[in-house]
PALO-88624 format. One record per atom (N, C-alpha, C): residue in three letters; atom name; x, y, z. Coordinates in pm, 1 decimal, m for minus. Each point is the difference from the previous one (the first is absolute). Layout:
# residues N
ALA  CA  X  Y  Z
...
# end
This chain:
# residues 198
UNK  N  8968.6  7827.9  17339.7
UNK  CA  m132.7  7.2  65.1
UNK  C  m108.2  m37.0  m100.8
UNK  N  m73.6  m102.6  0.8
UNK  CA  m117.6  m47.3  m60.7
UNK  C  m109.4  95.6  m15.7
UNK  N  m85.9  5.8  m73.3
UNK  CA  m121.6  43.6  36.8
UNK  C  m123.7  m1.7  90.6
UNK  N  24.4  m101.3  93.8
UNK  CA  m96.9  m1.4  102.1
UNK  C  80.9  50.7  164.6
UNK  N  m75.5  63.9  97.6
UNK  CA  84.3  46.4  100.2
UNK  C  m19.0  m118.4  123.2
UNK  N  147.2  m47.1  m28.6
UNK  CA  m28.2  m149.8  101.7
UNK  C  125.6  m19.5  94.5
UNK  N  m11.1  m63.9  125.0
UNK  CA  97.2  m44.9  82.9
UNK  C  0.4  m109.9  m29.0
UNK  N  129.1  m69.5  97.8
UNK  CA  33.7  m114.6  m15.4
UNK  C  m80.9  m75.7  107.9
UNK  N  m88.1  64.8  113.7
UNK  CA  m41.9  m82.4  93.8
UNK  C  m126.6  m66.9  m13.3
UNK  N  6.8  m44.8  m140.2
UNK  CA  m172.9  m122.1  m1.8
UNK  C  46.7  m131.9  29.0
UNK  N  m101.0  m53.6  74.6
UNK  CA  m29.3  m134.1  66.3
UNK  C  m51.6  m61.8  m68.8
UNK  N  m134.3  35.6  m77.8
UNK  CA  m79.7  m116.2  m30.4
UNK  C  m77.1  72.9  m110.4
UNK  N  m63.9  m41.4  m132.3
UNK  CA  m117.5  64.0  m70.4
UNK  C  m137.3  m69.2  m8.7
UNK  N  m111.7  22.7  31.2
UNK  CA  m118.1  m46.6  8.3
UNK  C  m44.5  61.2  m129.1
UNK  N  m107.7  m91.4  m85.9
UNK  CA  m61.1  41.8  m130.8
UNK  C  m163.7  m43.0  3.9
UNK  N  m57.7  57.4  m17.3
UNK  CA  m165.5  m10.1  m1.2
UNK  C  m61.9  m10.0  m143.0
UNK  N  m58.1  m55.8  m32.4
UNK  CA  m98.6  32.1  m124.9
UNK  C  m117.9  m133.6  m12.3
UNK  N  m76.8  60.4  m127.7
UNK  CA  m108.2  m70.2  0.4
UNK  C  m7.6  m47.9  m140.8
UNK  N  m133.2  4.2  m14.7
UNK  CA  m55.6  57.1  m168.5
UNK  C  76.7  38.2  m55.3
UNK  N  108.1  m26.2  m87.7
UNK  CA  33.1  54.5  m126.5
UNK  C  154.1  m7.2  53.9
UNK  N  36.7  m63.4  78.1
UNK  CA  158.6  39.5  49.5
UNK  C  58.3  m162.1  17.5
UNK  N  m40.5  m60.2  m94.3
UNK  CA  88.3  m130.1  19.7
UNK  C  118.4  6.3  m138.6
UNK  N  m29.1  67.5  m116.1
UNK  CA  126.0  17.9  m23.1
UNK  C  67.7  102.9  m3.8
UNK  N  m26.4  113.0  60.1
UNK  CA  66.4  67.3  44.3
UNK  C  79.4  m54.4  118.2
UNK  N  m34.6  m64.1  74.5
UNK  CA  94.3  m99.1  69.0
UNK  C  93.9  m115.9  m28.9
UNK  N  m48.9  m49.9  m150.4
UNK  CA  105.1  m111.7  m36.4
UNK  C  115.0  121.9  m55.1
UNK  N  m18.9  96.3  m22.0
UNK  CA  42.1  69.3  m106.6
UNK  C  170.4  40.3  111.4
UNK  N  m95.3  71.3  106.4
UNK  CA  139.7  16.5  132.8
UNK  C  38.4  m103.4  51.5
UNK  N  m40.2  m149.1  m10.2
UNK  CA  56.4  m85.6  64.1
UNK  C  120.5  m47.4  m101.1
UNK  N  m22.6  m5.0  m105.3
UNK  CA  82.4  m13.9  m133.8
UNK  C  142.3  100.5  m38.9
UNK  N  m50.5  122.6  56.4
UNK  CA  96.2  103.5  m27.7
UNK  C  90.9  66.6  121.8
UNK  N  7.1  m129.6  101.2
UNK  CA  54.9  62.3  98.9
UNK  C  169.1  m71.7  m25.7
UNK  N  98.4  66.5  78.9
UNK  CA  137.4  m48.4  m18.7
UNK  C  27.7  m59.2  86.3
UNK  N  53.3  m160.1  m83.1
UNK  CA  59.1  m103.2  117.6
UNK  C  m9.8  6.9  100.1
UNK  N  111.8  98.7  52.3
UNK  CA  49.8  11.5  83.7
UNK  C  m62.2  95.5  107.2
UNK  N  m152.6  26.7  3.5
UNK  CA  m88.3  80.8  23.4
UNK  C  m12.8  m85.4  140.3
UNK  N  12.0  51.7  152.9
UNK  CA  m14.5  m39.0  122.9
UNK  C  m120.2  9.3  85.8
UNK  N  m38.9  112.9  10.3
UNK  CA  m120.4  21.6  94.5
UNK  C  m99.9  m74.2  m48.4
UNK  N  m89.3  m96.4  102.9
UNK  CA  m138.4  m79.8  5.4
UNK  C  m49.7  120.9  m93.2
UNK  N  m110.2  m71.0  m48.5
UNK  CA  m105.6  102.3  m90.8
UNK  C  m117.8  m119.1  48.5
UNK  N  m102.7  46.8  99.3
UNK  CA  m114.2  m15.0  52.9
UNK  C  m122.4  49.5  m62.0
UNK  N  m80.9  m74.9  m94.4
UNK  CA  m111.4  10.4  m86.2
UNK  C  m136.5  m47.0  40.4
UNK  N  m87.1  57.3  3.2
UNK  CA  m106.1  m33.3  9.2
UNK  C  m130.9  96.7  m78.7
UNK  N  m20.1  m152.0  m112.3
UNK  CA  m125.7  m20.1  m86.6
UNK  C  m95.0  13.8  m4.6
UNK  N  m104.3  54.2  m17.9
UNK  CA  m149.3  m50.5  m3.4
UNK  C  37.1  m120.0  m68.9
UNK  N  m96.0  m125.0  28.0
UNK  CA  m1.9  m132.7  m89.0
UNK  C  m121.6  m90.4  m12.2
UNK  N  m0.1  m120.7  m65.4
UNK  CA  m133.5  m36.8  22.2
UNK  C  m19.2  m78.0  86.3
UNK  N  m46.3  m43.2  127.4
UNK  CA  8.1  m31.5  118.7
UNK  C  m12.9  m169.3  m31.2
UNK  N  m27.5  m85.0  m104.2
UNK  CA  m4.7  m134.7  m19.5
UNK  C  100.5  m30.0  m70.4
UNK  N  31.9  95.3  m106.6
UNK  CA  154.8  m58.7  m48.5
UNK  C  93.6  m12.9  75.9
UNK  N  63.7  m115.4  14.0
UNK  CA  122.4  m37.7  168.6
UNK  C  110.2  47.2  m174.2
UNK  N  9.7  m82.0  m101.2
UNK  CA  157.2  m35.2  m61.7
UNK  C  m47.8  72.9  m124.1
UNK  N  161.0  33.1  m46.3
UNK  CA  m15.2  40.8  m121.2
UNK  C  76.2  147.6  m20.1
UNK  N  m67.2  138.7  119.8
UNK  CA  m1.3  87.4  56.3
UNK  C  194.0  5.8  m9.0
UNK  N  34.5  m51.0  105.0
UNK  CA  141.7  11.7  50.7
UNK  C  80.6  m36.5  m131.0
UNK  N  m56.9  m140.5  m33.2
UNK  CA  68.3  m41.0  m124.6
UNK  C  58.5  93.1  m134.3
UNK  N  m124.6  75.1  m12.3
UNK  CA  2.6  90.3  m118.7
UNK  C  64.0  107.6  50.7
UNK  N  89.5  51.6  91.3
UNK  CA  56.4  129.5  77.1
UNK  C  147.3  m95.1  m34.1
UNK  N  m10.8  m95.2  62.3
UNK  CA  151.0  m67.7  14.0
UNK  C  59.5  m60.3  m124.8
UNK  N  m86.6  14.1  m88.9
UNK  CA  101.1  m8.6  m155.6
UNK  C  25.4  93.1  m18.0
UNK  N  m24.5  102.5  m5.4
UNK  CA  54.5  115.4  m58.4
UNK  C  141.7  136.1  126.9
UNK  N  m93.4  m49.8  148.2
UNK  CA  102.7  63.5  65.1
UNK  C  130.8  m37.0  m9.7
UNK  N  95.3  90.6  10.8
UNK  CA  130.9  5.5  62.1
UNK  C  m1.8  m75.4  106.2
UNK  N  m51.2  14.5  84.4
UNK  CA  m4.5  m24.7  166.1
UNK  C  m110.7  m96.4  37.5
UNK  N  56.7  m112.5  118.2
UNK  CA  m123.8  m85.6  6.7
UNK  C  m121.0  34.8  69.8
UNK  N  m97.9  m10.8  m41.6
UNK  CA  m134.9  42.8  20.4
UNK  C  m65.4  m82.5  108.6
UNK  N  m42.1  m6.5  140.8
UNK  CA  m101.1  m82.0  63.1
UNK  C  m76.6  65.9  110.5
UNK  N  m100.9  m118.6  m7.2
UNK  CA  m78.9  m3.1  121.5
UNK  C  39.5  30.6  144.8
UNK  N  23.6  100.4  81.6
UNK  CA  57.8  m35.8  92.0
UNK  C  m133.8  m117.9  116.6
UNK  N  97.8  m57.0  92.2
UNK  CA  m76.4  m84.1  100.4
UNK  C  m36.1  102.1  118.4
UNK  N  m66.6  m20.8  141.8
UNK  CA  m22.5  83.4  74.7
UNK  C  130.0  m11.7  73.6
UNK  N  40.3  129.9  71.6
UNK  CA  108.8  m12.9  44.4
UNK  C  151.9  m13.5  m84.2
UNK  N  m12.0  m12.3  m78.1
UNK  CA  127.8  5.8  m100.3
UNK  C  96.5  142.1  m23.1
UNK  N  104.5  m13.5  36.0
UNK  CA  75.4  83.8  m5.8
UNK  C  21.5  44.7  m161.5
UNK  N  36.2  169.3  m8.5
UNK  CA  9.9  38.1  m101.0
UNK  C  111.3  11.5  m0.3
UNK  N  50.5  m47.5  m159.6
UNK  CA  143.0  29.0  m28.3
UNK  C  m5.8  105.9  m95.8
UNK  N  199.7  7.8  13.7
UNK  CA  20.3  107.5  m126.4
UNK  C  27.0  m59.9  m117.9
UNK  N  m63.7  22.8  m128.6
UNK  CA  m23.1  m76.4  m167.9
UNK  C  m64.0  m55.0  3.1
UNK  N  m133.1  m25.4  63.2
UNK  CA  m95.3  m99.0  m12.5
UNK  C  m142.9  150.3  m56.6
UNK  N  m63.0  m79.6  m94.2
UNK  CA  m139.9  74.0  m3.9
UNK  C  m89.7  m76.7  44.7
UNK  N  m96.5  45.8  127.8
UNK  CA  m118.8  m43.9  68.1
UNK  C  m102.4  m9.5  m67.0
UNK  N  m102.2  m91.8  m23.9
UNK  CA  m145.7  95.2  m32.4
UNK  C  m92.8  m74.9  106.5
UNK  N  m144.7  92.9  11.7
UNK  CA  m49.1  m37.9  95.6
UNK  C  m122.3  m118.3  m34.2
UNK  N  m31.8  m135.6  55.8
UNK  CA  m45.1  m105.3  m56.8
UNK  C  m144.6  35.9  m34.3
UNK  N  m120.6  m58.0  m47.1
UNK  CA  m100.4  7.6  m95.8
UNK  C  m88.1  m12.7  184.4
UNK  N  m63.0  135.1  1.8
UNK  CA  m108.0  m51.6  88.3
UNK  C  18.8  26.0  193.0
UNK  N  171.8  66.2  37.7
UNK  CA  45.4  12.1  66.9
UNK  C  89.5  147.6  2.9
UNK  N  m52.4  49.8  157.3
UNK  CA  65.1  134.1  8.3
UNK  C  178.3  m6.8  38.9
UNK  N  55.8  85.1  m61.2
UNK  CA  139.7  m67.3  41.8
UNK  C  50.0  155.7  27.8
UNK  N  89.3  m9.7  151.0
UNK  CA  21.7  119.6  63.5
UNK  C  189.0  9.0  40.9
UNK  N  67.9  71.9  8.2
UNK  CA  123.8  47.3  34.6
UNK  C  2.6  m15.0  103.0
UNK  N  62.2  m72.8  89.4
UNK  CA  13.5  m44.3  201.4
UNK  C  150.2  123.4  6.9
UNK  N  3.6  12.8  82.0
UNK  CA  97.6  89.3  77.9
UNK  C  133.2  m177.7  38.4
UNK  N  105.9  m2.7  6.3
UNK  CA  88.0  m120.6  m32.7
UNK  C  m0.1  m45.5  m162.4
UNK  N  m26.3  95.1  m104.5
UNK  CA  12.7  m35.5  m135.9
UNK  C  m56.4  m152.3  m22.4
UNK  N  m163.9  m8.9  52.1
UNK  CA  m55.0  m114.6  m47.8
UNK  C  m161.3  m1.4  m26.3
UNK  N  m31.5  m82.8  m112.6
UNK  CA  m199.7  18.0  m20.5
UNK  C  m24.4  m22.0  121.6
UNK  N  m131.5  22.7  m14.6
UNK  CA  m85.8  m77.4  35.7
UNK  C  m132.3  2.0  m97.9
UNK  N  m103.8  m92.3  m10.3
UNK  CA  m69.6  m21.5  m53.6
UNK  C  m131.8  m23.9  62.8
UNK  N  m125.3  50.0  m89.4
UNK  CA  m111.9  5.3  120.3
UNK  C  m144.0  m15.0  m108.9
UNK  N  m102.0  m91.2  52.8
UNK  CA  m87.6  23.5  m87.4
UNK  C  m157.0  81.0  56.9
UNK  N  27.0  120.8  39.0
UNK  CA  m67.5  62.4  82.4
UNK  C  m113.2  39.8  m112.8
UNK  N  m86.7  88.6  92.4
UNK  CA  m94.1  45.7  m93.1
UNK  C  86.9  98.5  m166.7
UNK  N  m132.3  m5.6  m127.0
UNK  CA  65.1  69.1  m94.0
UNK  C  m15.7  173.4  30.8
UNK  N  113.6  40.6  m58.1
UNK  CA  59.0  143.1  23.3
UNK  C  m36.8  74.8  m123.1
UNK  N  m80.0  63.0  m67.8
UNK  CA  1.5  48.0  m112.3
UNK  C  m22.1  m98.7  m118.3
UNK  N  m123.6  m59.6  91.2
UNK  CA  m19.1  m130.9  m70.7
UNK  C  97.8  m72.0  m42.0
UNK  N  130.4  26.4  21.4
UNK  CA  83.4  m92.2  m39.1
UNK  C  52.8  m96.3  123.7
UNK  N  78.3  m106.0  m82.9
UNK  CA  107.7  m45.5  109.5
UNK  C  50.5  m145.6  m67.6
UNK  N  142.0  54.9  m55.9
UNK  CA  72.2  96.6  153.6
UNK  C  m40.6  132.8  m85.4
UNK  N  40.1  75.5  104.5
UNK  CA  m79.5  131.4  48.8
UNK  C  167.6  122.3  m51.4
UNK  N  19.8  74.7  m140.3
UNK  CA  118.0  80.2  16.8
UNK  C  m1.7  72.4  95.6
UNK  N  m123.3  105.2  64.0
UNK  CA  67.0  51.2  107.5
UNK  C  83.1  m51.7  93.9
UNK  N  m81.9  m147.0  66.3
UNK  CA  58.5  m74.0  56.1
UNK  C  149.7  5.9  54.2
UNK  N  88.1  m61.6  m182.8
UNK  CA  95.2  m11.7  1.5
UNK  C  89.8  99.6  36.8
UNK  N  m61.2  175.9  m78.3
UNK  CA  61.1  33.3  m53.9
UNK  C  54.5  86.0  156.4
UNK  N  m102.2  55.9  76.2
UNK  CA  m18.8  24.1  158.1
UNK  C  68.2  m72.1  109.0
UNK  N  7.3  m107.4  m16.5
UNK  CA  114.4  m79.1  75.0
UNK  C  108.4  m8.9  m38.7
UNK  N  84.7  m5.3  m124.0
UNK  CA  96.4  58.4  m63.2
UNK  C  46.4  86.9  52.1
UNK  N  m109.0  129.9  5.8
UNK  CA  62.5  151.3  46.4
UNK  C  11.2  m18.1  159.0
UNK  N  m36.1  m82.6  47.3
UNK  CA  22.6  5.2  181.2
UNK  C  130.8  m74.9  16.1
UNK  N  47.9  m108.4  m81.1
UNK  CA  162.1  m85.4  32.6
UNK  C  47.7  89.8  m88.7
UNK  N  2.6  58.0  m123.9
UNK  CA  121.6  64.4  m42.2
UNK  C  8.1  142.9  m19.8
UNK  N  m105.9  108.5  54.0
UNK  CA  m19.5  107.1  m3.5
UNK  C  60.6  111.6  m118.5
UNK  N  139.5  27.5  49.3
UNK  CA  44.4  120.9  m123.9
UNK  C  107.0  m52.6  m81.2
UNK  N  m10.2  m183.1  6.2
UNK  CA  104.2  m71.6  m62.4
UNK  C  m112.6  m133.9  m111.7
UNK  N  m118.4  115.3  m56.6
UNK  CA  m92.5  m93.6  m35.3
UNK  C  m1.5  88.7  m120.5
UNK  N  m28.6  m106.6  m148.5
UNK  CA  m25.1  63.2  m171.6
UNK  C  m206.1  m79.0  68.2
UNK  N  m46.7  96.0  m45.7
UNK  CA  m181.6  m27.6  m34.1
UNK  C  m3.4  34.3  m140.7
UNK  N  m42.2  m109.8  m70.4
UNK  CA  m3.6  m1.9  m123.8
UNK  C  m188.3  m28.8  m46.0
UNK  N  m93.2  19.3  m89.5
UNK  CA  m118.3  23.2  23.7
UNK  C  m12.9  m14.2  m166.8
UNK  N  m20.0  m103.0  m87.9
UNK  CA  m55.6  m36.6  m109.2
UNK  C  m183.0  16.8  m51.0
UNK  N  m17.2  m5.5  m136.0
UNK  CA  m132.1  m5.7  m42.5
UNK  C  m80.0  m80.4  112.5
UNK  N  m121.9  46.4  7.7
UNK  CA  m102.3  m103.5  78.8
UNK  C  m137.2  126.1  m7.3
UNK  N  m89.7  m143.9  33.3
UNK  CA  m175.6  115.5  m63.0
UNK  C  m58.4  13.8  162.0
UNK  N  86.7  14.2  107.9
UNK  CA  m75.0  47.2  153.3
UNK  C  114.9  93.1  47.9
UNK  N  m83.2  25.7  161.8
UNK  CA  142.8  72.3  49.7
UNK  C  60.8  m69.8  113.8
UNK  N  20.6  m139.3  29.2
UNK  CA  99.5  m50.7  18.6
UNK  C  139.0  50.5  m23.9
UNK  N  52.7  9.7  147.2
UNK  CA  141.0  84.2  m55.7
UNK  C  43.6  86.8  49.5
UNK  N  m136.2  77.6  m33.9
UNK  CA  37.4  172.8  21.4
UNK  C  29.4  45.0  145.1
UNK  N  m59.9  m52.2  84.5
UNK  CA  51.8  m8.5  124.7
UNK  C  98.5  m10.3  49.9
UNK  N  26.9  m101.5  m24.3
UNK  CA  140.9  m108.6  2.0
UNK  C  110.3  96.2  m103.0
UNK  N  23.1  81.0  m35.1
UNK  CA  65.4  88.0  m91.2
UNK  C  18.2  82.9  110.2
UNK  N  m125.0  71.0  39.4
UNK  CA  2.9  137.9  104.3
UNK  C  111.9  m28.5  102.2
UNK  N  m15.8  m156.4  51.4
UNK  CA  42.9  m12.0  129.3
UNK  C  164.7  m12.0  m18.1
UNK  N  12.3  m44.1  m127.4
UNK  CA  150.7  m26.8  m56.6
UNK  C  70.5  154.9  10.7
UNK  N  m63.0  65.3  m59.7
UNK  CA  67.9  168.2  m36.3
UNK  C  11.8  16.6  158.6
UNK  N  m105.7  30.5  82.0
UNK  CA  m43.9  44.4  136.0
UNK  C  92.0  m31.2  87.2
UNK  N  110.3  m124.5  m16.5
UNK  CA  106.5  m31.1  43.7
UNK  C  118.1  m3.8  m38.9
UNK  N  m33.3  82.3  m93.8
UNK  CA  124.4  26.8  m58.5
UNK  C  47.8  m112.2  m150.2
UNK  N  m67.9  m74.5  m5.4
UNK  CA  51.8  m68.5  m102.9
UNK  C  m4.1  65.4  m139.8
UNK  N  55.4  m38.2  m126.0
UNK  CA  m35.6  71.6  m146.4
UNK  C  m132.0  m70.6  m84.2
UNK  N  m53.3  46.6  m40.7
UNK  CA  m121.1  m41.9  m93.3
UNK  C  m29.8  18.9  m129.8
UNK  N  m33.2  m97.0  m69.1
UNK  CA  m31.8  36.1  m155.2
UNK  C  m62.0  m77.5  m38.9
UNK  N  m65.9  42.1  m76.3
UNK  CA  m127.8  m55.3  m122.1
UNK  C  31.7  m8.0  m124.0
UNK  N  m71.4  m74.0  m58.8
UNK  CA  m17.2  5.1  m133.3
UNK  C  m64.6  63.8  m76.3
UNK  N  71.3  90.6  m59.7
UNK  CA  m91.0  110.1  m95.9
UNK  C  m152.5  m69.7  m1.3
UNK  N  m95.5  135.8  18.5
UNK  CA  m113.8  m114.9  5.3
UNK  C  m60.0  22.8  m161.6
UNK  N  73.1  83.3  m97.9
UNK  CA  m39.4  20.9  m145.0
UNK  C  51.0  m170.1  m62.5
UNK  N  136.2  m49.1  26.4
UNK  CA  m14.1  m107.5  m24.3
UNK  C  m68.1  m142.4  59.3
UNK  N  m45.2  30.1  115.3
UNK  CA  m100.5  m136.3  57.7
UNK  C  m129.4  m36.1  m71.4
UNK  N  30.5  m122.2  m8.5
UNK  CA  m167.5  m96.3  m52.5
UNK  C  m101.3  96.0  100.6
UNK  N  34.0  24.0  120.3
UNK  CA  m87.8  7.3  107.3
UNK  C  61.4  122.7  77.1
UNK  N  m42.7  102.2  m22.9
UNK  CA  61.6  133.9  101.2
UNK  C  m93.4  m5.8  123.5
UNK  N  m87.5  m93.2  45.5
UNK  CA  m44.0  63.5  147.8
UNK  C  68.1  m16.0  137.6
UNK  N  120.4  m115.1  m23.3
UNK  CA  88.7  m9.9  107.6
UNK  C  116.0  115.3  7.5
UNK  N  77.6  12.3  m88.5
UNK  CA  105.8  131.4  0.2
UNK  C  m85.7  124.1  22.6
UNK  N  m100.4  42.7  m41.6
UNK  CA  m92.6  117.6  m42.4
UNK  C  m15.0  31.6  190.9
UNK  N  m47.3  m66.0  52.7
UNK  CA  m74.3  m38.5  109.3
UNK  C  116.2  51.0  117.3
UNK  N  130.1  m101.9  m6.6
UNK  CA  87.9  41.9  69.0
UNK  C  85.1  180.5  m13.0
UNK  N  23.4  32.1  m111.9
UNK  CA  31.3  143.3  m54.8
UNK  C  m80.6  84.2  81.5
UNK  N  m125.7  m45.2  0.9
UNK  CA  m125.6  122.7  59.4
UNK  C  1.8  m19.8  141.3
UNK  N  72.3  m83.1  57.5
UNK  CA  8.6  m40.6  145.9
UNK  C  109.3  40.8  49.3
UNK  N  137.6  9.2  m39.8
UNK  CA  102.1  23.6  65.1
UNK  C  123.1  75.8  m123.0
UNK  N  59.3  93.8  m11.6
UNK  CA  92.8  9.1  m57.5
UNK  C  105.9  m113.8  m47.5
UNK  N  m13.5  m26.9  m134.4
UNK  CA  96.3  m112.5  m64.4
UNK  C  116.7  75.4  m23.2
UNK  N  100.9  m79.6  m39.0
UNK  CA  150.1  70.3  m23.5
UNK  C  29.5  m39.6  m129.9
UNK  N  m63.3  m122.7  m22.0
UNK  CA  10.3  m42.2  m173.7
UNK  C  m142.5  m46.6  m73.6
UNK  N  m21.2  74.2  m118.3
UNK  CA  m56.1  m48.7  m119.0
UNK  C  69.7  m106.9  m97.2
UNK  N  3.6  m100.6  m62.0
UNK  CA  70.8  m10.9  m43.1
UNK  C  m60.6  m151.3  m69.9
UNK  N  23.4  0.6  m123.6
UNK  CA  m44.9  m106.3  m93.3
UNK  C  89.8  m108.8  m8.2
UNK  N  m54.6  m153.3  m11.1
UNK  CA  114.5  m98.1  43.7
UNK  C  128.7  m21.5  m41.9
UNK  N  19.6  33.9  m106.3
UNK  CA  120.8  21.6  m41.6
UNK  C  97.9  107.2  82.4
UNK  N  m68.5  89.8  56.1
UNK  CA  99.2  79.8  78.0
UNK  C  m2.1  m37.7  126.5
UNK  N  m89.1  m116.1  68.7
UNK  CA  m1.6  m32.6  144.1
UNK  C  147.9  m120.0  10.8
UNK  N  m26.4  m28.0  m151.5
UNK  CA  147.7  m120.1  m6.2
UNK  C  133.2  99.0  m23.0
UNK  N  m17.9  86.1  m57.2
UNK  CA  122.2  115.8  24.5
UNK  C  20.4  23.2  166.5
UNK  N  m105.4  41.9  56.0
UNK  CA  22.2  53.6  104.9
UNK  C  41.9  m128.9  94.7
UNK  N  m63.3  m134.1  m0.2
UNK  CA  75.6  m65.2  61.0
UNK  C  138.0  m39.8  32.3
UNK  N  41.9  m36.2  m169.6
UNK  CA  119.1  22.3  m32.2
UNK  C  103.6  109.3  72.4
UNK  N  m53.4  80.2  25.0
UNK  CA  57.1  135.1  60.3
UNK  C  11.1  m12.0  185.5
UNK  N  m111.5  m59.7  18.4
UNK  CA  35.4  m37.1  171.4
UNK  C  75.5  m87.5  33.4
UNK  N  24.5  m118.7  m84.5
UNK  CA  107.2  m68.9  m24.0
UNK  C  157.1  38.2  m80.8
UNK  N  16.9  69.6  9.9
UNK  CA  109.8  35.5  m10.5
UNK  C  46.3  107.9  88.3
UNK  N  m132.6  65.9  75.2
UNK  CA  54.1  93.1  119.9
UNK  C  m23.3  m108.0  121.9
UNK  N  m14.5  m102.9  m15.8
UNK  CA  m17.7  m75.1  144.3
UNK  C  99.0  m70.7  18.8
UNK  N  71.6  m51.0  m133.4
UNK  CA  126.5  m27.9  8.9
UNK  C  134.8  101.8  17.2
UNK  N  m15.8  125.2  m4.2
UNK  CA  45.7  90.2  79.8
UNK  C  129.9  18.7  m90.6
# end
């Protein structure tokens, strides 16, 4: 038995961050194992004119290939999503985006609640909400609604974030199940992958 209290029934992991969480994200995209299955669905704050570069710099260093999804695109298992520069990108019920450039959500967009809220409606208590550094509260919502259905949730210690107002924000909103600094979010991944492979 590992140290984290986990089943084998996850579907999918969604990851949020902003400000201060891009390498804390190369860092888990780098340290995940091969053979690591479940989609991992990300969405960035970014800078809304940079189109290239973004994906590029994720996909040298990931394990796993990194893209844009299109609208309507089915999600697979071993692929990492992220959501494109400037566009809200949402979880469809039939395991597929969709993509939308609606009004901004927390001044952002794409918008993490967004993601992270539609996530919790297709995969409910078979969903990881994962919630990185960022300087708003983007998120925190989208966290609530994850737990609220049962899914598991965790943050990033917010003593180690560039930016504690996104983790900080969500904690004070909904009961988290993990604290946990990036080095132990790549442990803990590691760990759902090897209970998902059963």
């Amino acid at each position: 038995m590992g140290r984290f209290n986990l089943s084998n029934q996850y579907k999918a992991i969604v990851i949020g961050g902003s400000a201060g969480s891009f390498q804390g994200i190369v860092k888990i995209l780098s340290g995940l194992p091969e053979n690591f299955e479940l989609p991992i669905i990300m969405c960035l704050h970014r800078l809304k004119h940079v189109r290239n570069g973004f994906v590029e710099a994720l996909s040298i260093k990931s394990i796993k290939p990194v893209v844009e999804p299109y609208d309507k695109e089915n999600i697979k298992m071993g692929k990492v999503y992220l959501a494109p520069a400037n566009y809200h990108m949402s979880c469809e019920l039939g395991n597929s985006f969709s993509l939308s450039t609606e009004d901004m959500i927390n001044n952002s967009r794409p918008s993490i609640d967004v993601t992270l809220e539609s996530a919790a409606y297709v995969y409910k208590n078979k969903l990881i909400g994962i919630l990185l550094s960022g300087a708003n509260r983007d998120g925190a919502m989208g966290m609530k609604r994850i737990k609220d259905r049962g899914g598991l949730t965790l943050i990033q210690d917010p003593a180690e974030c560039m930016m504690d107002t996104m983790p900080t924000a969500a904690a004070k909103l909904t009961e988290i199940d993990y604290s946990l600094k990036i080095d132990e979010i790549i442990e803990f991944l590691r760990e759902v992958n090897k209970v998902s492979k059963g």
